[in-house]
C-alpha positions as CSV (number, residue, x, y, z in Angstrom):
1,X,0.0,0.0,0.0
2,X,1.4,3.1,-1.0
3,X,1.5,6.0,1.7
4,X,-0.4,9.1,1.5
5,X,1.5,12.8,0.9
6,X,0.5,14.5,3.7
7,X,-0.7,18.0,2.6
8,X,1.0,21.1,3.5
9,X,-0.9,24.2,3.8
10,X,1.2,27.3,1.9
11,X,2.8,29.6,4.0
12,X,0.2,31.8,5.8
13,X,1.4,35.2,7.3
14,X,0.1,35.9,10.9
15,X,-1.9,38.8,11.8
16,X,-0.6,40.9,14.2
17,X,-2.5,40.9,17.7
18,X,-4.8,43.8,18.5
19,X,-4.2,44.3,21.9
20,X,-4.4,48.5,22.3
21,X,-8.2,49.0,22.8
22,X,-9.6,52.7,22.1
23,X,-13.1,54.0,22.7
24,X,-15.2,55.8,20.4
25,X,-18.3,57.8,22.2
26,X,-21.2,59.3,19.5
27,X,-23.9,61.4,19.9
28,X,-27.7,60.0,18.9
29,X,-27.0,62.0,15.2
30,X,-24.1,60.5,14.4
31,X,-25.1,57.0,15.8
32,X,-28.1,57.0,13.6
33,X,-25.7,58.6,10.6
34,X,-23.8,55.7,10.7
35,X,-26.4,53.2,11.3
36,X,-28.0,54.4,8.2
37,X,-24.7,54.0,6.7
38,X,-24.2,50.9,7.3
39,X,-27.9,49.3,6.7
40,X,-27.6,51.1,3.1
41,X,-24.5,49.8,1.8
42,X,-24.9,46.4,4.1
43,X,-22.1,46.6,6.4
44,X,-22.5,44.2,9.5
45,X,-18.6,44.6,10.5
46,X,-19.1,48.0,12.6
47,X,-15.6,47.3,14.1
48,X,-13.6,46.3,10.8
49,X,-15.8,49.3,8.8
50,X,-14.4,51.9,11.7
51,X,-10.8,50.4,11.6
52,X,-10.5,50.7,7.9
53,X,-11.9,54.4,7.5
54,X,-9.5,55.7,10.4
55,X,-6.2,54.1,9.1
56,X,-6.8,55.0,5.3
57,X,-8.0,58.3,6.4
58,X,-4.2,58.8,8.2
59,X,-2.2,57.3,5.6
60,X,-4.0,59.6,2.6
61,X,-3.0,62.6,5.1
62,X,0.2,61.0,5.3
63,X,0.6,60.9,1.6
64,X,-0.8,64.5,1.3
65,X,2.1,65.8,3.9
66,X,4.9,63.9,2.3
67,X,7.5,66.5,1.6
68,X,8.3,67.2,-2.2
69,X,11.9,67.3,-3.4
70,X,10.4,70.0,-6.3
């Protein structure tokens, strides 16, 4: 009987830890803003959504401030 090849899964990178927590407090207008938000375009991942916008939002004003050389 010939043996089996076991299968190896492909190299999968880790994903750093999250483990700084940070609170977010919102008035009832912006609550229902971004409820409405997220109904509309069907986001169920508050979290991941909030996490996203901030860090793109600080690396395009990252980008914008990059000194020019001309």
């Amino acid at each position: 009987m010939a043996k089996k090849k076991k299968k190896t899964e492909p190299h999968v990178l880790k994903k750093p830890k999250r483990t700084h927590r940070q609170t977010i407090v919102f008035n009832d207008t912006e609550m229902s803003v971004i409820t409405n938000f997220c109904s509309k375009y069907k986001i169920t991942k508050k979290t991941k959504f909030f996490r996203e916008t901030i860090i793109s939002t600080i690396l395009q004003k990252l980008e914008e401030d990059h000194p020019k050389l001309f």
